[in-house]
N, C-alpha and C positions, 0 to 999 in steps of 0.2 A: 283147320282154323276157320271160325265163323268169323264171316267181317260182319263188321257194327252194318248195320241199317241204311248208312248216308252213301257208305261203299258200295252195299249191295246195289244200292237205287244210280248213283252215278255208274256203275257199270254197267247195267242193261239200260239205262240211256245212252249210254257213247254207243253200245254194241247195236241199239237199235238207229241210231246213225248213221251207221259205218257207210251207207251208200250215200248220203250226203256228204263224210269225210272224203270218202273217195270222188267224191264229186269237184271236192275243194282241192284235193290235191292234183287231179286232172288242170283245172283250173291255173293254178301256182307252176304247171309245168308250162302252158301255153304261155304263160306270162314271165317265163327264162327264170323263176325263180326254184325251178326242180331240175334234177337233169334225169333227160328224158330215157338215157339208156341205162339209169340204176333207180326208175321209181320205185321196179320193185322191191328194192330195200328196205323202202319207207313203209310197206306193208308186211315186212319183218322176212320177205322171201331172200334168202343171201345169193351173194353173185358169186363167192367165195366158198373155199373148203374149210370146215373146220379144222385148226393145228393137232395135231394129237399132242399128248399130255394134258396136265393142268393150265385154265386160259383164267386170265382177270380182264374182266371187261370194263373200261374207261371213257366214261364218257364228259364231251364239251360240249354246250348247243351252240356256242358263235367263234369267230378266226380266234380270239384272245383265250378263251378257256380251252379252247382247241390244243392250241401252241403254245400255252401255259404247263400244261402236262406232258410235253413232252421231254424233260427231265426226269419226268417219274417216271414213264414209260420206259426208258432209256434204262432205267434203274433196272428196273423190272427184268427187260429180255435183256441185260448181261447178265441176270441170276438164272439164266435157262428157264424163264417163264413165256408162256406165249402171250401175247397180249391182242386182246380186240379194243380198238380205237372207233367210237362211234361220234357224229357231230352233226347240225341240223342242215347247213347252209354250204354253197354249192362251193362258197365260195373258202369257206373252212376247208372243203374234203379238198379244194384241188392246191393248196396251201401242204394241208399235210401228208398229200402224196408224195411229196418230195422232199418232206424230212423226216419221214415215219425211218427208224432204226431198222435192220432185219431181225425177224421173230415178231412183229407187229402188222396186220392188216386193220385195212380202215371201212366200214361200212357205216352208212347213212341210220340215222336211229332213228325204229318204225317210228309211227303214230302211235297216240298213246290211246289205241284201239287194243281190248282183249285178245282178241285171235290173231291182229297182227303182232302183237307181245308174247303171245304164247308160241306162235313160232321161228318167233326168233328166238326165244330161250331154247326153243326144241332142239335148234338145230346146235345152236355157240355152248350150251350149257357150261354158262362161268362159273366157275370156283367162286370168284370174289366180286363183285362189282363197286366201282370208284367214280361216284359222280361230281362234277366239279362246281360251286358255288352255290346255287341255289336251284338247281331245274327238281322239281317238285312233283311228280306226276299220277298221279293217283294209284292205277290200272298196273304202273311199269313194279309201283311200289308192294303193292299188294302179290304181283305177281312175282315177286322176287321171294317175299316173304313164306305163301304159300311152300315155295320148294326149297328152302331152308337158307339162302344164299346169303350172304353177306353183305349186306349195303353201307358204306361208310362214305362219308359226304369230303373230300378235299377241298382246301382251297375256299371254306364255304366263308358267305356272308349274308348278311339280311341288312337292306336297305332301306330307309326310313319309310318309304312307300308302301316296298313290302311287309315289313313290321307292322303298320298302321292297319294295312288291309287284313295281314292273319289273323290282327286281337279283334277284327270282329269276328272271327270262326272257330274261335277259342277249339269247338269240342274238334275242327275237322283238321286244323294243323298237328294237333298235341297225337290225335290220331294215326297221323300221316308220321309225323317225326318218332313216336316209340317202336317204329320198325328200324329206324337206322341202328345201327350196331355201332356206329363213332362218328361225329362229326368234328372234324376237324377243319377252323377257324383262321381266318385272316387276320382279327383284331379279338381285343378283348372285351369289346360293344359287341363285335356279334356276336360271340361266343354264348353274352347274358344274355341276350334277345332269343336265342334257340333255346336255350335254357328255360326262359319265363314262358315260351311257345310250350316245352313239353318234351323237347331233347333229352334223353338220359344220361347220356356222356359225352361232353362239351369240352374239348382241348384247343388253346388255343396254340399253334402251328408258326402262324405269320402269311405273306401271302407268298405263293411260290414264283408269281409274277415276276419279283425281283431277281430268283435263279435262273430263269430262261434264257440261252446262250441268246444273242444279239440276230437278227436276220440274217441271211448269208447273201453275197454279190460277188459276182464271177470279177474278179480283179481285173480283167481284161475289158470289161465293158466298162468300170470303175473310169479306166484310164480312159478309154476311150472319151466318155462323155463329158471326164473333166477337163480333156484337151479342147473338146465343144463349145467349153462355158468358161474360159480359162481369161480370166481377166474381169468377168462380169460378176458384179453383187449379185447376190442369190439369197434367196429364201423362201422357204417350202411348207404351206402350210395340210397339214397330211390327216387323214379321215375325213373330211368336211360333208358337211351336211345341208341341203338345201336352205338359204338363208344366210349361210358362210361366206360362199362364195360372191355372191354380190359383195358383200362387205371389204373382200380382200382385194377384188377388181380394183373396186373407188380408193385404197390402199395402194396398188400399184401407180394409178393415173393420177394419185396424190404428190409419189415420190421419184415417179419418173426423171422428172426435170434434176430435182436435189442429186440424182445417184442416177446417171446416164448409163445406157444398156441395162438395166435393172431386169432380170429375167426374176418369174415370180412362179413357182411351182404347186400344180394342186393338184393332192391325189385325193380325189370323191371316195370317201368311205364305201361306197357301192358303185363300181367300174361301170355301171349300166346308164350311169346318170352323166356318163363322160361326153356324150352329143350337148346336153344340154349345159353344161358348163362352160366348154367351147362358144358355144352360140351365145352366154353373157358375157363374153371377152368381147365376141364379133360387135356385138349391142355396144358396148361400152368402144368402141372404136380401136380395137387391141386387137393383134392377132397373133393365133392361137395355133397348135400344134397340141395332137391327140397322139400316143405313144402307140396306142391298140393301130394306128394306120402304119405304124413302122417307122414314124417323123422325128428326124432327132432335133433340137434344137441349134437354129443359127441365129445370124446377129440380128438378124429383124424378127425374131420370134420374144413376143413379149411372156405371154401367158403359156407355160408347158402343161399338159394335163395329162397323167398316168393315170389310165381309167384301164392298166394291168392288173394280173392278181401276180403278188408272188415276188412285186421288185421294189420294196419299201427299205430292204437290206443298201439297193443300189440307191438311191435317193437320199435315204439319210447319212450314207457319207459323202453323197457332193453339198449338202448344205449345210451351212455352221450353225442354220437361225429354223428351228421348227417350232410352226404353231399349229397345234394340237387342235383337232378340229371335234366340234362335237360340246365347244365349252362357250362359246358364241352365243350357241340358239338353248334351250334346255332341255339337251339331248345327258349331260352328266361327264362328256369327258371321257375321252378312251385313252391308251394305256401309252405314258409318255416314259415308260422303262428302255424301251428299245432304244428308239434317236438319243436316250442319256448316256447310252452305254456305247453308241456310236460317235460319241464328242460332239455334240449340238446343243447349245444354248436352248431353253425351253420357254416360247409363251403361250400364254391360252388367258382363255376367256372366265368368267364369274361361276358357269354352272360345272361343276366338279363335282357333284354329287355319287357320282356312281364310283370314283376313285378318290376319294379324299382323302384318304392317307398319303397316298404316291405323293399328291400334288400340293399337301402342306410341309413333306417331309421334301420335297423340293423348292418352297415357296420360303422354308425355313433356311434352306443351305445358301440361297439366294443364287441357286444352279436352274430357278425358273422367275417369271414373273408376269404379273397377274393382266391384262389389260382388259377395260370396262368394255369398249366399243371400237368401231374404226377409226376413231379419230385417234384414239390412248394408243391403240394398235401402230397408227401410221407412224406417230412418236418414238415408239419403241421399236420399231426396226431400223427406222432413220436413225437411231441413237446408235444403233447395234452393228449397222451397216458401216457407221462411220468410226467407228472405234471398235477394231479388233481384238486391242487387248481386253474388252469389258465382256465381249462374246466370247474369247478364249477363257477369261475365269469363272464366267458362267456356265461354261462348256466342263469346264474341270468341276467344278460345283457340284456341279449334276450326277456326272458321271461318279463322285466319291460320296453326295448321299444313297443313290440307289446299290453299289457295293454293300455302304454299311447296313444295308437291313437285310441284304443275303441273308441264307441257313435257312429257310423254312419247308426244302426239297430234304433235307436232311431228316429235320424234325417230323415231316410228316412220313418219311420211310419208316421212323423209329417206331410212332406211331400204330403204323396196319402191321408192323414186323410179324405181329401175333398171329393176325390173318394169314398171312404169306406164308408162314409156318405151316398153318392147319390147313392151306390149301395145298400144299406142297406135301403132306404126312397124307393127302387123303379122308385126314380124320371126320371132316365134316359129313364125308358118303357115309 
């Protein structure tokens, strides 16, 4: 296969880089954003053996696409498939070490560098490859292409952003996307949008978001920490993003007085930002309890802060009231399926952009609800804190919109069935 011109030239650019890439990723480990004893992952070196048999390889780049497929995956190794589980962030891989199914290992996915692409194909050589939503990458693509593999997109969508920016590269997306063999879709917007990009076959799926079992939390610490907090109003606002957290502070020292012992929970969408979170509690004259020190909360602990990876399952059953962090600042909103499905009444903020479905199909059940700033905010937890039955039908709300849009783990097995097939008969060698 000849690639077009614009391939050819983007890939002896990246290849003539590579010692700047690697400069950067050296760089991204000193700054705790790599880990340091599986870089070489990232340059497509495995730490791991390959499974024998036939492998499909499935990839997330963040916690939520990550943990999103693990239903399919699941699907997968009970049909005696081996499965490679690949994702970009530290904080993904150490998430799904611990719910990866057996017959599935996880490795870090290279850079989208030629040589480190090519031997990580060398060594996994997947039957099928499954990428989730939108990760687009030139070099990964091309080089899949080249050796006949199968690409088929899960779970995908295109965001107004992203749509905006491909229709200016009309010739370089339409390029990119007639190597996929199936994209399969969240909504029926996106579906057209890959379609008018240059998609070949465009099915829409649903988003499998909604299938993902709920976090898991050891019932023993469950009880533990609701013995802790056992009498105290609670509410937890979870992912938060620089700019949040002050808001939710002034939130707290608002409603302190109204709702005496008011404990206020924040987990930092990035565990690393958990000092500095702490330290706006201490500023605001609050004090604060970091989980990463082992500090459980008592009755003089205002502000809790889980700056863990891996105990959001434990959090969203001690609080009935989560606000969704990420919709605040114009970050878009991350993924309020889990706390719905854990019985939590849901608020957030104006920018929902990056999950607008989720959060109008809960905005409709009226299992969530919308607030402009801290002031609307402080409103609506005082409302919420003071009246359980409103948080309880909230709480039910929620949890029976996100039920009804299940099936799209279904639909999208149905879907690759064909790949699976012909990965499985060999037929493809």
């Amino acid at each position: 296969m000849r690639l077009p011109f614009t391939f050819r030239t983007y890939r002896t650019v990246v290849s003539l880089l590579e010692p700047a890439v690697l400069g950067l990723l050296y760089w991204r480990q000193r700054k705790g954003r790599e880990d340091k004893t599986r870089l070489g992952e990232r340059q497509g070196h495995p730490s791991r053996q390959r499974p024998k048999g036939h492998l499909i390889w499935v990839h997330g780049a963040s916690i939520g696409e990550t943990l999103s497929l693990l239903p399919v995956v699941e699907r997968m190794t009970q049909r005696g498939l081996a499965v490679l589980v690949t994702s970009g962030t530290k904080t993904s891989a150490a998430l799904i070490a611990r719910r990866l199914p057996p017959g599935a290992v996880h490795q870090f996915v290279p850079l989208d560098v030629p040589r480190y692409i090519r031997r990580f194909l060398d060594h996994w050589q997947p039957d099928l490859a499954l990428i989730a939503e939108s990760e687009i990458w030139p070099n990964t693509i091309m080089a899949l292409s080249e050796r006949d593999i199968p690409l088929v997109m899960v779970n995908g969508r295109m965001s107004d952003r992203s749509y905006q920016r491909w229709q200016k590269m009309p010739g370089i997306i339409k390029g990119l996307l007639e190597h996929f063999a199936l994209c399969l879709t969240q909504t029926a917007e996106d579906a057209e949008r890959l379609a008018r990009l240059g998609a070949p076959r465009v099915v829409v799926t649903g988003n499998i978001k909604f299938d993902a079992a709920p976090p898991p939390a050891d019932p023993r610490v469950v009880a533990q920490l609701s013995g802790l907090i056992a009498g105290r109003p609670v509410w937890l606002a979870a992912s938060t993003h620089q700019g949040e957290e002050s808001a939710i502070i002034a939130v707290h020292r608002a409603l302190a007085k109204r709702h005496p012992h008011l404990l206020t929970i924040i987990a930092p969408r990035h565990p690393h930002r958990g000092p500095e979170v702490a330290a706006l509690a201490g500023q605001a004259g609050l004090r604060a309890g970091r989980r990463s020190q082992g500090i459980h909360p008592d009755r003089a602990t205002d502000i809790y802060v889980v700056d863990t990876v891996g105990e959001m399952g434990l959090f969203y059953r001690l609080s009935p009231i989560v606000l969704m962090g990420g919709t605040l600042v114009p970050v878009g909103g991350h993924n309020p399926i889990e706390p719905a499905k854990l019985g939590a009444a849901i608020l957030h903020g104006p920018h929902v952009h990056a999950a607008v479905e989720i959060y109008d199909a809960l905005d409709r059940s009226r299992g969530a609800l919308m607030v402009k700033d801290s002031s609307t905010l402080a409103r609506a937890v005082s409302e919420m804190l003071s009246n359980a039955s409103l948080t309880r039908d909230m709480a039910r709300a929620a949890g029976d919109a996100v039920q009804a849009l299940g099936g799209a783990v279904d639909r999208t097995m149905q879907s690759v069935e064909p790949f699976i097939v012909q990965a499985k008969l060999g037929a493809r060698r």
